[in-house]
C-alpha positions as CSV (number, residue, x, y, z in Angstrom):
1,X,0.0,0.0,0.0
2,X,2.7,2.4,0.7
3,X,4.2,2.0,-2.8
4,X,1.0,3.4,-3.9
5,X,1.8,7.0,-2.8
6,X,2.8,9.4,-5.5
7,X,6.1,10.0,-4.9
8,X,7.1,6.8,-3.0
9,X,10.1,5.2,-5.0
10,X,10.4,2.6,-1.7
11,X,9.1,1.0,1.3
12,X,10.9,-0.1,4.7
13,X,9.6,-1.7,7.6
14,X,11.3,-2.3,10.9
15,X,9.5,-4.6,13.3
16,X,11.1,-6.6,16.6
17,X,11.6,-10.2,17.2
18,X,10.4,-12.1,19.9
19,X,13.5,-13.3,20.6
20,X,15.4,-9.6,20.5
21,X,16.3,-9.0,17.1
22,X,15.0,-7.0,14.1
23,X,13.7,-8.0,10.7
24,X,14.0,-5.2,8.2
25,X,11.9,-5.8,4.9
26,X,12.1,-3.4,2.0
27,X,10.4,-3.0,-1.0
28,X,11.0,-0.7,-4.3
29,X,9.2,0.3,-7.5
30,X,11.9,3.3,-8.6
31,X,15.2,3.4,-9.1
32,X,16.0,2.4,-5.9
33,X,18.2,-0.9,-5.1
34,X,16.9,-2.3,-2.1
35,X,18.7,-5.1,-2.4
36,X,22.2,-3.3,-2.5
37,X,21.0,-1.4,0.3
38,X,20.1,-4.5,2.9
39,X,23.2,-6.5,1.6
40,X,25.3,-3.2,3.8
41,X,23.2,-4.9,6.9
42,X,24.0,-8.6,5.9
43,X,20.8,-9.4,3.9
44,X,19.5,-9.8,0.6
45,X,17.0,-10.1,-1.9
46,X,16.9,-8.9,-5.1
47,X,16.1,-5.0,-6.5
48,X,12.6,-4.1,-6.0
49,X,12.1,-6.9,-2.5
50,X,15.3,-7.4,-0.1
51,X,15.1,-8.0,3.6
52,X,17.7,-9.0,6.3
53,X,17.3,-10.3,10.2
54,X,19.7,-8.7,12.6
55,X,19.8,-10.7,16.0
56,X,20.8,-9.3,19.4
57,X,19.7,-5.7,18.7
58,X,16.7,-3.1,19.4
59,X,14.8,-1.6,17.4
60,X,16.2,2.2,17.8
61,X,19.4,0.2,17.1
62,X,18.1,-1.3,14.1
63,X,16.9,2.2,13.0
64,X,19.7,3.5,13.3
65,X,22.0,0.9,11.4
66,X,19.5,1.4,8.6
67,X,19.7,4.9,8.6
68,X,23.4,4.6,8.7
69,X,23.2,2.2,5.2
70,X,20.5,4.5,3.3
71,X,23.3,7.6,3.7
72,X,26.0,5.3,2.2
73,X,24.0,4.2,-0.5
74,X,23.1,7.6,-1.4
75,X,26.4,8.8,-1.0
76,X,27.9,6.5,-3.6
């Protein structure tokens, strides 16, 4: 639904593990490679669906590393 906006090229979604991790799934209908971008966090996927599970974390930590990985990607 969120790729529906005008103006949305992608979609990310945090959400916390019961057993104190994150799983990050992102989704793309633009330009942007989401799969490049989740490989920097250890997952994969392909272009337009990627996702990756990062154990021992929270979810402002998880935030975080994503936000750190979206500015790299951008920057190169």
């Amino acid at each position: 639904e969120m790729l529906n906006i005008v103006g949305i090229q992608a979609s990310i979604v945090l959400y916390p593990t019961e057993s104190g991790g994150v799983i990050i799934s992102a989704r793309s209908i633009g330009e942007i490679n989401v799969q490049l971008l989740l490989e920097e966090l250890g997952g994969g996927g392909n272009k337009s669906a990627a996702g990756v599970q990062l154990e021992g974390i929270s979810l402002r930590e998880g935030a975080e590393r994503l936000f750190e990985a979206i500015d790299k990607y951008f920057k190169e």
